[in-house]
C-alpha positions in Angstrom: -42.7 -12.0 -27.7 -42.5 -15.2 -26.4 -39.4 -14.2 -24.0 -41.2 -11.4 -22.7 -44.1 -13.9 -22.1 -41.8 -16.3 -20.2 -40.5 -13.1 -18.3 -43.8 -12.2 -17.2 -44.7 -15.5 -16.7 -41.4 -16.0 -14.3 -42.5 -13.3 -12.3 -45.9 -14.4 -11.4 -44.4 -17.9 -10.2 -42.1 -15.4 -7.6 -44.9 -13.5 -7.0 -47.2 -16.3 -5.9 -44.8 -17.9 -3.8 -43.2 -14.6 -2.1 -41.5 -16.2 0.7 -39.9 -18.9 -0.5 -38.4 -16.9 -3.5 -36.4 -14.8 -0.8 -35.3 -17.1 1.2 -33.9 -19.0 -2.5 -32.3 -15.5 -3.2 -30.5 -14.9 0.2 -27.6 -16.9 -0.6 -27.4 -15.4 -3.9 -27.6 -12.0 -2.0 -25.2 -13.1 0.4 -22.6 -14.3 -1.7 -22.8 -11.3 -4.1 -23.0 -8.6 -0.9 -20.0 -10.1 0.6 -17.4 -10.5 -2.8 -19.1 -6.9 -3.6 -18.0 -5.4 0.2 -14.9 -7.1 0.4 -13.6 -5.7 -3.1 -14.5 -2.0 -1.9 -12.7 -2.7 1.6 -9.8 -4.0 -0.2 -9.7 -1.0 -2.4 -9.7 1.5 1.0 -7.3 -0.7 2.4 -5.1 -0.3 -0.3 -5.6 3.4 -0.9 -4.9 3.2 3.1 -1.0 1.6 2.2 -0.6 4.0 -0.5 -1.0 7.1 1.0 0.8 6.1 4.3 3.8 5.2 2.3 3.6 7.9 0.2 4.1 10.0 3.6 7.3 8.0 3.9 8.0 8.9 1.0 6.9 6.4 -2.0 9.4 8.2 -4.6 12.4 8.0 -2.9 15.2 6.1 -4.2 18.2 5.1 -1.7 21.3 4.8 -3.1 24.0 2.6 -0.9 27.9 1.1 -1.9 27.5 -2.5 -1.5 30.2 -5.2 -0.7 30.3 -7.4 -3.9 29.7 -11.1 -2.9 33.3 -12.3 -1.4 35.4 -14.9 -2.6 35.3 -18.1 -1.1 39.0 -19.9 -0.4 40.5 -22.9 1.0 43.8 -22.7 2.8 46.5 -25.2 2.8 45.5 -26.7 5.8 42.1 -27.4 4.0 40.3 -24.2 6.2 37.5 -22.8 4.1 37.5 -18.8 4.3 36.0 -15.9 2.7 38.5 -13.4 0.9 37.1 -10.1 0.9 37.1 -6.6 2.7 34.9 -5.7 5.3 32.4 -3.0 5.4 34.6 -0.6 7.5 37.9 -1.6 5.1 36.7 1.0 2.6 38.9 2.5 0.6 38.5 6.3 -0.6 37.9 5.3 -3.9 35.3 3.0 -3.1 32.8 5.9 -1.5 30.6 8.2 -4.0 31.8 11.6 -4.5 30.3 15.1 -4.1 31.3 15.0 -8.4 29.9 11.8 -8.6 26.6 13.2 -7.1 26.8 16.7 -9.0 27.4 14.3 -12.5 24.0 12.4 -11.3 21.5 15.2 -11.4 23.6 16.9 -15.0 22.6 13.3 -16.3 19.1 12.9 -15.4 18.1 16.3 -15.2 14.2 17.1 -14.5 13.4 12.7 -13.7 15.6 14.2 -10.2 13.8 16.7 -7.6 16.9 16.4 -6.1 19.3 14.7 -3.5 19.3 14.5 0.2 22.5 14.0 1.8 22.9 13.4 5.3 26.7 13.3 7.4 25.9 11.3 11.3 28.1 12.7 13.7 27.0 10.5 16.1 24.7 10.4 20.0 25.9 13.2 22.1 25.1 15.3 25.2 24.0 19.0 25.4 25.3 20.9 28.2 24.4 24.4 28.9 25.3 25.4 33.0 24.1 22.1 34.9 21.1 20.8 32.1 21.7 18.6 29.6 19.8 16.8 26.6 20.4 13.6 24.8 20.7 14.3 20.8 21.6 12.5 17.8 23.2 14.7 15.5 23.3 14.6 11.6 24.7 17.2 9.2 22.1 17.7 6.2 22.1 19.1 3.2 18.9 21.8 2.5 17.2 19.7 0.7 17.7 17.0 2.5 16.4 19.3 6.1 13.3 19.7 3.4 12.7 16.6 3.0 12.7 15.8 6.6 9.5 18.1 6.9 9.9 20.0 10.4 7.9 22.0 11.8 9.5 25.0 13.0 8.2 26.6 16.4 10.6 29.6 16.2 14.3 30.6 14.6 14.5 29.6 10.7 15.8 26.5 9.2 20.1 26.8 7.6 20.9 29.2 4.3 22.9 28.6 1.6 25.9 30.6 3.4 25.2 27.9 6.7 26.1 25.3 4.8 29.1 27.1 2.2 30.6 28.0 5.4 30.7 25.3 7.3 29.0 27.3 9.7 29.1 26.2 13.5 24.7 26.3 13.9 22.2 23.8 14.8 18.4 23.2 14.8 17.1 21.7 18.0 13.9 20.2 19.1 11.1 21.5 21.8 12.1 18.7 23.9 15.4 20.1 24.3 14.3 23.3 25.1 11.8 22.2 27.3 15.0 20.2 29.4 17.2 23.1 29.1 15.5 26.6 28.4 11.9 25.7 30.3 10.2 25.7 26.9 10.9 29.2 25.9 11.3 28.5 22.1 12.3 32.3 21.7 15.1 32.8 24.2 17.1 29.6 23.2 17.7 31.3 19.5 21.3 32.5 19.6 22.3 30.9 22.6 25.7 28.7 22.3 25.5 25.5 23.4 28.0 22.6 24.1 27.9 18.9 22.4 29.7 16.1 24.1 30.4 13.4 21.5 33.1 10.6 21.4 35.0 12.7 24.3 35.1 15.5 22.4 33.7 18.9 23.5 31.5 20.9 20.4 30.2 24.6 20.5 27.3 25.6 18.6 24.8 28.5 18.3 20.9 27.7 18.0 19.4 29.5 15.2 16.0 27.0 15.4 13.9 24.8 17.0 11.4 22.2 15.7 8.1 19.9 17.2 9.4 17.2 18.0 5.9 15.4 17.7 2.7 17.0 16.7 0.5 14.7 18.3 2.1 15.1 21.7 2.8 17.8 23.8 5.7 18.6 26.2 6.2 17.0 29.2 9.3 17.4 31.3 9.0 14.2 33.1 8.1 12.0 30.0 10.8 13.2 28.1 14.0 14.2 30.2 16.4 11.5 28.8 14.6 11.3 25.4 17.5 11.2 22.6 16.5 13.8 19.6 17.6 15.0 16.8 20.0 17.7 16.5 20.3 19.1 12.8 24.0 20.9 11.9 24.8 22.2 8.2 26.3 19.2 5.7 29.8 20.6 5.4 29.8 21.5 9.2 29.1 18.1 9.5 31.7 16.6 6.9 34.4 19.2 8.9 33.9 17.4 12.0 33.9 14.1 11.2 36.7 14.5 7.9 34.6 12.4 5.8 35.8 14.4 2.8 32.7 14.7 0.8 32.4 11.1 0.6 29.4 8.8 1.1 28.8 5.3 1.3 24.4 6.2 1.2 22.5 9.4 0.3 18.5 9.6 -1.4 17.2 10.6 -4.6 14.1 12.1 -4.4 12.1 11.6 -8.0 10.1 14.0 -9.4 6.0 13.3 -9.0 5.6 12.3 -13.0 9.0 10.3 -13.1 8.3 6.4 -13.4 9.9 5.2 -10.0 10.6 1.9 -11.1 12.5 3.2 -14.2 14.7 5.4 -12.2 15.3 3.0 -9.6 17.2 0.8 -12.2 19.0 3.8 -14.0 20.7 5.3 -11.5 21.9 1.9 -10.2 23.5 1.4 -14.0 24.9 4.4 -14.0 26.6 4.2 -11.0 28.2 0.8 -11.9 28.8 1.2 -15.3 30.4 4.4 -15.4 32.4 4.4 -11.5 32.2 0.8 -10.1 32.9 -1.2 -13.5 36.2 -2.0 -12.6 35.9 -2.0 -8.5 36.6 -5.8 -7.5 34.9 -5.4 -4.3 32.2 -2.7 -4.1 29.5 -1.5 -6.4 26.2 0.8 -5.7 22.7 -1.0 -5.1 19.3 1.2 -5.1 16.2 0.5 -3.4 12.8 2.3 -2.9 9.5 2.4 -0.7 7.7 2.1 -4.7 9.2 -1.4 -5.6 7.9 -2.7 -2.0 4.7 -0.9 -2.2 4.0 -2.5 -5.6 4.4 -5.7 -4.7 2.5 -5.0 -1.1 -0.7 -4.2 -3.6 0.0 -7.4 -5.5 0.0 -9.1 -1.9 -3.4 -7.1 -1.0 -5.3 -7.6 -4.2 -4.1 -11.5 -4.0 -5.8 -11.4 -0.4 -8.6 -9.7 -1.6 -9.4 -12.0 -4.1 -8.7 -15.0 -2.4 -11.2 -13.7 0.7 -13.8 -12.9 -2.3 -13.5 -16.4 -3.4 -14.3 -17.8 -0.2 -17.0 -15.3 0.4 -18.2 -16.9 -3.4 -18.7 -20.1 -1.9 -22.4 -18.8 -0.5 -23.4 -18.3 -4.3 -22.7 -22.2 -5.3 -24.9 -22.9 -2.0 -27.3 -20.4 -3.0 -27.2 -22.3 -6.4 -28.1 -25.3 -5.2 -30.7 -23.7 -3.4 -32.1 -22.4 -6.5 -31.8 -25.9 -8.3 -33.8 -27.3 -5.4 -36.3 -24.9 -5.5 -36.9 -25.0 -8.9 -37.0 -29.2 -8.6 -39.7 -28.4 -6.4 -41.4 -25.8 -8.4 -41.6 -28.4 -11.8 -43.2 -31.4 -9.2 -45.6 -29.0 -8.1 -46.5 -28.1 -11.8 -46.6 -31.3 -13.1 -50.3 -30.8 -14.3 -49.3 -27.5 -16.0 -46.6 -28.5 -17.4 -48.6 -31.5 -19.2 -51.8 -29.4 -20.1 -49.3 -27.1 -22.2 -47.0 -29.9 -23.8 -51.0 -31.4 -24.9 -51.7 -28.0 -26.6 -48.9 -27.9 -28.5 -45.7 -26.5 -26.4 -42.3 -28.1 -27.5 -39.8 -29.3 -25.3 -37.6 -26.0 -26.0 -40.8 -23.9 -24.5 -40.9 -25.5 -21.4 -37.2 -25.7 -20.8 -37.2 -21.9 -21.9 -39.8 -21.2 -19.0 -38.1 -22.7 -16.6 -34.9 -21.5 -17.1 -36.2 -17.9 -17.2 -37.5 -18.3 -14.1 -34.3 -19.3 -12.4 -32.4 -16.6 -14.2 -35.0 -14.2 -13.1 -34.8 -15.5 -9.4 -30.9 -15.0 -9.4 -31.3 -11.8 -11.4 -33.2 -10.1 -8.4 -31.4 -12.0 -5.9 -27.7 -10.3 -7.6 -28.9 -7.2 -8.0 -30.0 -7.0 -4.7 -26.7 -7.9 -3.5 -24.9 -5.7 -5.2 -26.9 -2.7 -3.8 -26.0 -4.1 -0.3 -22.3 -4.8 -1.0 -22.1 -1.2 -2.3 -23.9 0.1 0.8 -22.1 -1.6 3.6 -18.8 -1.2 1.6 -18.7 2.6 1.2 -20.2 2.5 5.0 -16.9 1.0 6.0 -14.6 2.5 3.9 -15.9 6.0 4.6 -15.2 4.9 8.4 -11.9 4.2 7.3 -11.4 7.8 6.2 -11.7 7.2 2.7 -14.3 7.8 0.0 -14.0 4.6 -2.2 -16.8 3.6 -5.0 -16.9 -0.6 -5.5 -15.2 -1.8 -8.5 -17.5 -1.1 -12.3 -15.8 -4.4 -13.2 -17.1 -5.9 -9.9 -20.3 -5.6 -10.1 -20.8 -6.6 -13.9 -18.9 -9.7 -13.1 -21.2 -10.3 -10.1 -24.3 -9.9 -12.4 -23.3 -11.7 -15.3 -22.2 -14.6 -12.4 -25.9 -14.1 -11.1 -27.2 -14.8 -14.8 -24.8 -17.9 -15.1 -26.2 -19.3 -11.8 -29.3 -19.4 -13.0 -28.6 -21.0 -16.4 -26.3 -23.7 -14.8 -28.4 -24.4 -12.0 -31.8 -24.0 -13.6 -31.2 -26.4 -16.6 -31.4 -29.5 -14.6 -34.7 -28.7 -13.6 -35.9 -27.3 -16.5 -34.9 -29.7 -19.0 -36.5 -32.4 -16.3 -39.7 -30.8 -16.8 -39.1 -30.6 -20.9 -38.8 -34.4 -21.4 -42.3 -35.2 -19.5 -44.5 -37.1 -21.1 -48.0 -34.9 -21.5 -50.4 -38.1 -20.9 -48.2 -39.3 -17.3 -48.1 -35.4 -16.1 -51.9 -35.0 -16.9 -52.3 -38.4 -14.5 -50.2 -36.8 -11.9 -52.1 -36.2 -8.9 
């Protein structure tokens, strides 16, 4: 009953003195608006990373032959050198193998959507009468070309038989068309066209063509000399540059429920412990899109909290405010204060009082500024593009912080007005 009464009693002291209660709560409601907000912008921010490198694909894992650390060694003449082979001295046995690769997805099964694998050819020049187009051109694999996510404007992307084959086809982009065929996607299908790359002259037959970019359309002046790419079947690929089946990078793709992270560090040891244990100079490093995204949402939330902090520092001015206020409040009841201590209240009645009334002043002042920081966060995450509720833990933290405020910076006052002595506040004029 008697916290109830000192509730009530709080309430009337705000209510009688209406505008300087708010303008004590607006640092309270400042502070807690602000930590609130910049928690909810944080989270859109972060859902904003996630899904962008998700389109780059979060779950991939690269997997590349690495030069172990060379040897350092001093010559007679006292010259300090490093012993080791270069990146182009590879041997054959130092490259990853189509076996290799086809003993990677046997061992790990369904944790593997599968593997892209990619052959560069190298930048070239399409001729066909007097045009010509600058292309890159790279042999893939299917899944690899599925992976790469084009858009197809006409034709149909290789088969099974393209790539068995070796066959002699490419997919080309709009831009390349637009130079050469005047943009009819239809007409270039089946034509043969002719690369020039390293001096040497290659023929092959267009069964597709992709968009080149969505977001912009054609334009024969803008784009003349622009270099795109030129897709060709792996094994065409591995034919014309005699690579043998051997690579020194390809990507595994993981499957949506495999742990990234887990993977990442599995196929790495089996690589090395089962074909590079006993390779002096090279052995297989993996690295993934996941590990740096993880540790670019340890970096955000870091920031995030740090800003939040800072942003906290209103709510130890808008404590002091309170303290101030309620200094002022206990002077101005001196006479009260001593009429109830000379019927009888205790010193822990009057300190309760007073502290209630701070609590209750930074109560309504967090509460308040929760409702705000909820507001103007999901206003500016929404304009972001995403829909994102503040943190639950958040806002309990920010009202239990409100509570402490009040405590901390209401007992100085309170327990000032608790030790009065009844007859000097009833002679206090």
């Amino acid at each position: 009953m008697l916290l109830f009464e000192n509730i009530m009693l709080a309430f009337g002291s705000l209510r009688a003195n209406k505008t300087r209660s708010v303008l004590t709560m607006l640092g309270i409601i400042i502070g807690i608006a602000s930590v609130i907000t910049i928690m909810t912008i944080g989270n859109a921010i972060t859902m904003s990373v996630n899904d962008s490198f998700s389109g780059l694909g979060a779950a991939n894992i690269d997997v590349r032959v690495s030069q172990r650390s060379s040897r350092r060694e001093t010559s007679e003449s006292g010259f300090v050198f490093n012993r080791g082979p270069g990146r182009n001295n590879m041997k054959t046995e130092d490259y990853i193998t189509q076996e290799m690769i086809i003993s990677l997805l046997e061992e790990f099964g369904d944790r593997i959507m599968g593997v892209s694998l990619t052959c560069s050819v190298g930048n070239g020049k399409v001729k066909h009468l007097s045009d010509y187009a600058n292309v890159s051109v790279t042999g893939y694999n299917n899944f690899g070309l599925k992976q790469a996510d084009l858009t197809m404007l006409s034709g149909r992307k290789f088969t099974s038989e393209d790539q068995g084959d070796a066959k002699k086809v490419c997919i080309v982009s709009d831009y390349l068309v637009g130079n050469m065929f005047e943009g009819d996607n239809e007409e270039v299908l089946g034509q043969q066209i002719t690369c020039l790359i390293d001096n040497k002259f290659y023929h092959y037959t267009v069964i597709g063509v992709y968009e080149q970019n969505k977001n912009e359309p054609y334009n024969a002046n803008e784009h003349y000399d622009t270099s795109t790419n030129m897709y060709l079947p792996l094994q065409t690929a591995v034919d014309q540059t005699h690579s043998k089946n051997r690579y020194s990078e390809f990507t595994v793709v993981g499957s949506a429920s495999n742990d990234v992270t887990a993977l990442l560090a599995d196929v790495k040891a089996f690589f090395n412990d089962k074909y590079y244990r006993n390779n002096e100079n090279y052995y297989v490093t993996t690295s993934s899109l996941a590990s740096i995204l993880s540790e670019l949402d340890s970096m955000l939330s870091t920031v995030s909290l740090a800003i939040s902090l800072i942003a906290g520092i209103s709510l130890l001015v808008g404590g002091i405010g309170v303290m101030n206020i309620m200094l002022v409040s206990v002077t101005e009841r001196t006479k009260e204060i001593g009429t109830r201590k000379a019927l009888g209240a205790t010193n822990g009645s009057i300190r309760t009082q007073f502290i209630m009334e701070s609590i209750t002043l930074c109560l309504i002042g967090g509460i308040i500024g929760i409702i705000l920081g909820i507001v103007i966060g999901n206003i500016i995450s929404k304009a972001m593009g995403y829909s994102v509720s503040a943190p639950v833990a958040a806002i309990i933290i920010a009202l239990l912080f409100s509570m402490t405020i009040g405590v901390f910076f209401g007992y100085y006052p309170a327990n000032k007005a608790a030790k009065m002595n009844p007859i000097d506040a009833l002679r206090y004029e």
